[in-house]
C-alpha positions as a Markdown table, in Angstrom:
| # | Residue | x | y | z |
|---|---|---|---|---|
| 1 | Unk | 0.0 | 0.0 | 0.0 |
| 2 | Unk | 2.9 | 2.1 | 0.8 |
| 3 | Unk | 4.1 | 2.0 | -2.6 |
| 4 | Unk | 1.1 | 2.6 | -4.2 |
| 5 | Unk | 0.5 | 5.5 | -2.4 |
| 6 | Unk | 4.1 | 6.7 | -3.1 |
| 7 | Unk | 4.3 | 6.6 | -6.6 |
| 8 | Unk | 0.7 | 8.3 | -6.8 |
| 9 | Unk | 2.3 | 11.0 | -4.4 |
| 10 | Unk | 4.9 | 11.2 | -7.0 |
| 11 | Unk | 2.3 | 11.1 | -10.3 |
| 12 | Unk | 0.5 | 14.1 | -8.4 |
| 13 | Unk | 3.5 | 15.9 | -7.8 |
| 14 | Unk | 4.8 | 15.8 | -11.4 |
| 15 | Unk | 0.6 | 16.4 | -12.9 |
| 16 | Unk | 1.2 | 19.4 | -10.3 |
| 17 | Unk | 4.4 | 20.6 | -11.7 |
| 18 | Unk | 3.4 | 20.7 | -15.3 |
| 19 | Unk | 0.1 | 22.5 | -14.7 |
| 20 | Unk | 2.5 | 25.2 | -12.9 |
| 21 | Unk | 4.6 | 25.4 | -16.0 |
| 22 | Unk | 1.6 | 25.4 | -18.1 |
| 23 | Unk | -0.1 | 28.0 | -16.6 |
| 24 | Unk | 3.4 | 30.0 | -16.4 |
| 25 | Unk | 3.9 | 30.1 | -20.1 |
| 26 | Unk | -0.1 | 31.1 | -20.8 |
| 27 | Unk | 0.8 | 33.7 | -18.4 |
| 28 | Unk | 2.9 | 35.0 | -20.7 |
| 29 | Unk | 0.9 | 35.4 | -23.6 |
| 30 | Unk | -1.6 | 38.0 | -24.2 |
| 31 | Unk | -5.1 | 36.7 | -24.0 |
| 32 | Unk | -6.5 | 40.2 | -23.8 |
| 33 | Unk | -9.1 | 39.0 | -27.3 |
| 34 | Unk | -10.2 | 36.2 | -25.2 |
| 35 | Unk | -11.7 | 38.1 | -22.2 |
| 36 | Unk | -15.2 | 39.4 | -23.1 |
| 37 | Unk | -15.5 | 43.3 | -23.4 |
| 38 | Unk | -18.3 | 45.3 | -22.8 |
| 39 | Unk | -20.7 | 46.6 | -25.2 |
| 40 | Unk | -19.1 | 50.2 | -24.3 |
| 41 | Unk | -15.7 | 48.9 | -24.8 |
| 42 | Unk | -16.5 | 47.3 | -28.0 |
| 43 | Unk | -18.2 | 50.1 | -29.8 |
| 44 | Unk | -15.2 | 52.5 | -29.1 |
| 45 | Unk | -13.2 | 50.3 | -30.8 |
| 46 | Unk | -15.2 | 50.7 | -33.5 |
| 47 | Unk | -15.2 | 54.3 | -33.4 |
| 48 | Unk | -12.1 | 54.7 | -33.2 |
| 49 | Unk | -11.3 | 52.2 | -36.4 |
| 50 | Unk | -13.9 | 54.3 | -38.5 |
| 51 | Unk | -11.9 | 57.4 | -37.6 |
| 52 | Unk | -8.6 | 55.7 | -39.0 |
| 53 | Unk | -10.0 | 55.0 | -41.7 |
| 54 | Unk | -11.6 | 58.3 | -42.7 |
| 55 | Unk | -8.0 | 59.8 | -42.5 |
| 56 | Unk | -6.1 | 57.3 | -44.3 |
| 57 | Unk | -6.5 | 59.6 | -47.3 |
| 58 | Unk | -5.4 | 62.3 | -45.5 |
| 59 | Unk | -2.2 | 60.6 | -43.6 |
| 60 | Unk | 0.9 | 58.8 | -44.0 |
| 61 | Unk | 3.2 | 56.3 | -42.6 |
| 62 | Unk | 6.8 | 57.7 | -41.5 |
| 63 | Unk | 9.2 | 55.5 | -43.9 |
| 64 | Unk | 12.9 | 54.6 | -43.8 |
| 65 | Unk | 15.1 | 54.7 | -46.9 |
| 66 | Unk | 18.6 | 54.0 | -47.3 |
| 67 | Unk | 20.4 | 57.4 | -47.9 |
| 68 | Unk | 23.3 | 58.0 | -51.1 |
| 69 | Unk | 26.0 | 57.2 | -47.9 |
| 70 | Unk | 24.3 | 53.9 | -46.8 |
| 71 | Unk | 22.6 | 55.0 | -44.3 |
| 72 | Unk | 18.8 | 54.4 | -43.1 |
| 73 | Unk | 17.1 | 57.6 | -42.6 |
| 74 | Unk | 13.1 | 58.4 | -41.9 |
| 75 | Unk | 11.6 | 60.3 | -44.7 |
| 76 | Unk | 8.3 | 62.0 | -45.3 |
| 77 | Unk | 6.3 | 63.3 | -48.0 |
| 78 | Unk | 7.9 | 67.5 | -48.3 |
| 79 | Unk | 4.3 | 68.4 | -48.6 |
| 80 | Unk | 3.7 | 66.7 | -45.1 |
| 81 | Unk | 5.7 | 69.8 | -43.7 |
| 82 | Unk | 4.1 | 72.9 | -42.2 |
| 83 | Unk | 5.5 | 75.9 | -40.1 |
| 84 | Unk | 4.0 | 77.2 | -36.8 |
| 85 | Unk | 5.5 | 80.5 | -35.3 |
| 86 | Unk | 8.4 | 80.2 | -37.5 |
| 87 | Unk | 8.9 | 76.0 | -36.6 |
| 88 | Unk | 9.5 | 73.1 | -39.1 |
| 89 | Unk | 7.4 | 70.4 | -38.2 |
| 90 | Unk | 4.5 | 67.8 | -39.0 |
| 91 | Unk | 1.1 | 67.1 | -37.9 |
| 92 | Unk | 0.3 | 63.9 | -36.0 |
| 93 | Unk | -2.6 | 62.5 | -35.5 |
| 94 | Unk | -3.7 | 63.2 | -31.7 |
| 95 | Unk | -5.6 | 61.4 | -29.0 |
| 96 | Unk | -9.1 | 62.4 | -30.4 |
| 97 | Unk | -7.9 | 62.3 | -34.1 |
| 98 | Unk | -7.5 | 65.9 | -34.5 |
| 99 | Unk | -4.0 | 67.5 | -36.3 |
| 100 | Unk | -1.1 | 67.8 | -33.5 |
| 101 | Unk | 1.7 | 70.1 | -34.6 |
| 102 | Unk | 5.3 | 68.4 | -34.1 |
| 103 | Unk | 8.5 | 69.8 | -34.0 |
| 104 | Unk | 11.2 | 68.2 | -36.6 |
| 105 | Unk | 14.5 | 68.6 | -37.6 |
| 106 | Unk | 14.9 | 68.6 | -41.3 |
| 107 | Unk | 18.1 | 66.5 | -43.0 |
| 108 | Unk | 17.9 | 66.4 | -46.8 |
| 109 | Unk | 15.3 | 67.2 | -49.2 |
| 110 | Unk | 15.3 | 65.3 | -52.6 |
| 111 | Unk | 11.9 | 65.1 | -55.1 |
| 112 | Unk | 8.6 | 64.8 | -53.3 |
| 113 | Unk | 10.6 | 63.4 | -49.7 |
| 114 | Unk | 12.6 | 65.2 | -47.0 |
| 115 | Unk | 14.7 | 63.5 | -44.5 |
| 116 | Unk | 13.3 | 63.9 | -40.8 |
| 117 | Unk | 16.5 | 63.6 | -38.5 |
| 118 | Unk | 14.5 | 64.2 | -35.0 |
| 119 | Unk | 10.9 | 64.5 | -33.5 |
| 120 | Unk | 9.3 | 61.5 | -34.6 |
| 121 | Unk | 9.6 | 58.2 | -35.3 |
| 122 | Unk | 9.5 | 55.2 | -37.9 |
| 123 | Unk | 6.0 | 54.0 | -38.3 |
| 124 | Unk | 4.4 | 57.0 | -36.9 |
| 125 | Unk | 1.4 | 58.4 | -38.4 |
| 126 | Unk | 1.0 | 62.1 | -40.2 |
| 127 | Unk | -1.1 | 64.2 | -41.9 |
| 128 | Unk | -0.6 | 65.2 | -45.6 |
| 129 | Unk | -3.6 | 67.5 | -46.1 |
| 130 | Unk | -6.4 | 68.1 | -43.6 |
| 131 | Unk | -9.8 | 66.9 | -43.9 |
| 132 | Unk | -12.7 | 69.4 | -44.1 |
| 133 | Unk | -14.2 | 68.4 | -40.9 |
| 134 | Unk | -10.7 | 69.3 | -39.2 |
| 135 | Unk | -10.5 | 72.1 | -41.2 |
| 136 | Unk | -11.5 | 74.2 | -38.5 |
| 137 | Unk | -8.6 | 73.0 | -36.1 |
| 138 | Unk | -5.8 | 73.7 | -38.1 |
C-alpha cells in the first residue's frame, strides 16, 4: 500500500508541476481577445477604427530609406511639412484624431521626400492634407 500511495504521491507531484509550467507560459501570452469586453468597450473600438480610416486619405506612414551614404534615414512626404511661429514640423494625428503640430528637424530634401532627422519616429502616423471636418482646427 505504501508504494502505491508513493508513486501516486509522485504522479500528483509531477501532474502538479506541469500545470505550474503550463499556466506560467499562458501567463505570458496576451489573452486580452479572449476576455469578453463590454458593449461600451466594443463600440469605441469601433469608433475609433472608422476614424482611422476616414484619415487614411489624409495621412501617411513615416518610412525609412537608405540614404546616397548607406545609411537608413526616416523620410516623409515634403508636402507633409508645415510651419508654426516660425517651426519646421508635422502634424500627427492626436488622441481624439484631430492635427497635433510636431516639431522636426529637417536632414535632406530630394523630389517629393525630406529627410526627418528628429521629432518623430519610424511608423508613426501624419497628416498630408487636412480633412474638411478638421479644417477648422488647423
Amino acid at each position: 500500500m505504501q508504494i502505491v500511495l508513493k508513486r501516486f504521491s509522485l504522479i500528483n507531484k509531477f501532474i502538479y508541476a506541469y500545470c505550474f509550467i503550463f499556466i506560467l507560459s499562458f501567463s505570458e501570452l496576451n489573452l486580452s481577445w479572449a476576455i469578453p469586453h463590454s458593449r461600451e468597450h466594443i463600440e469605441e473600438s469601433r469608433k475609433k477604427e472608422e476614424q482611422l480610416k476616414r484619415l487614411e486619405d489624409y495621412t501617411v506612414i513615416v518610412e525609412s530609406a537608405i540614404s546616397s551614404q548607406g545609411l537608413t534615414v526616416l523620410v516623409v512626404p515634403t508636402v507633409s511639412l508645415v510651419t508654426k511661429n516660425g517651426e519646421k514640423g508635422v502634424l500627427v494625428i492626436g488622441e481624439n484624431y484631430e492635427p497635433l503640430f510636431q516639431n522636426v528637424e529637417l536632414g535632406l530634401s530630394e523630389g517629393s521626400k525630406t529627410e526627418i532627422i528628429s521629432g518623430i519616429e519610424l511608423g508613426d502616423r501624419i497628416f498630408i492634407a487636412i480633412p474638411p471636418w478638421l479644417d477648422h482646427i488647423w
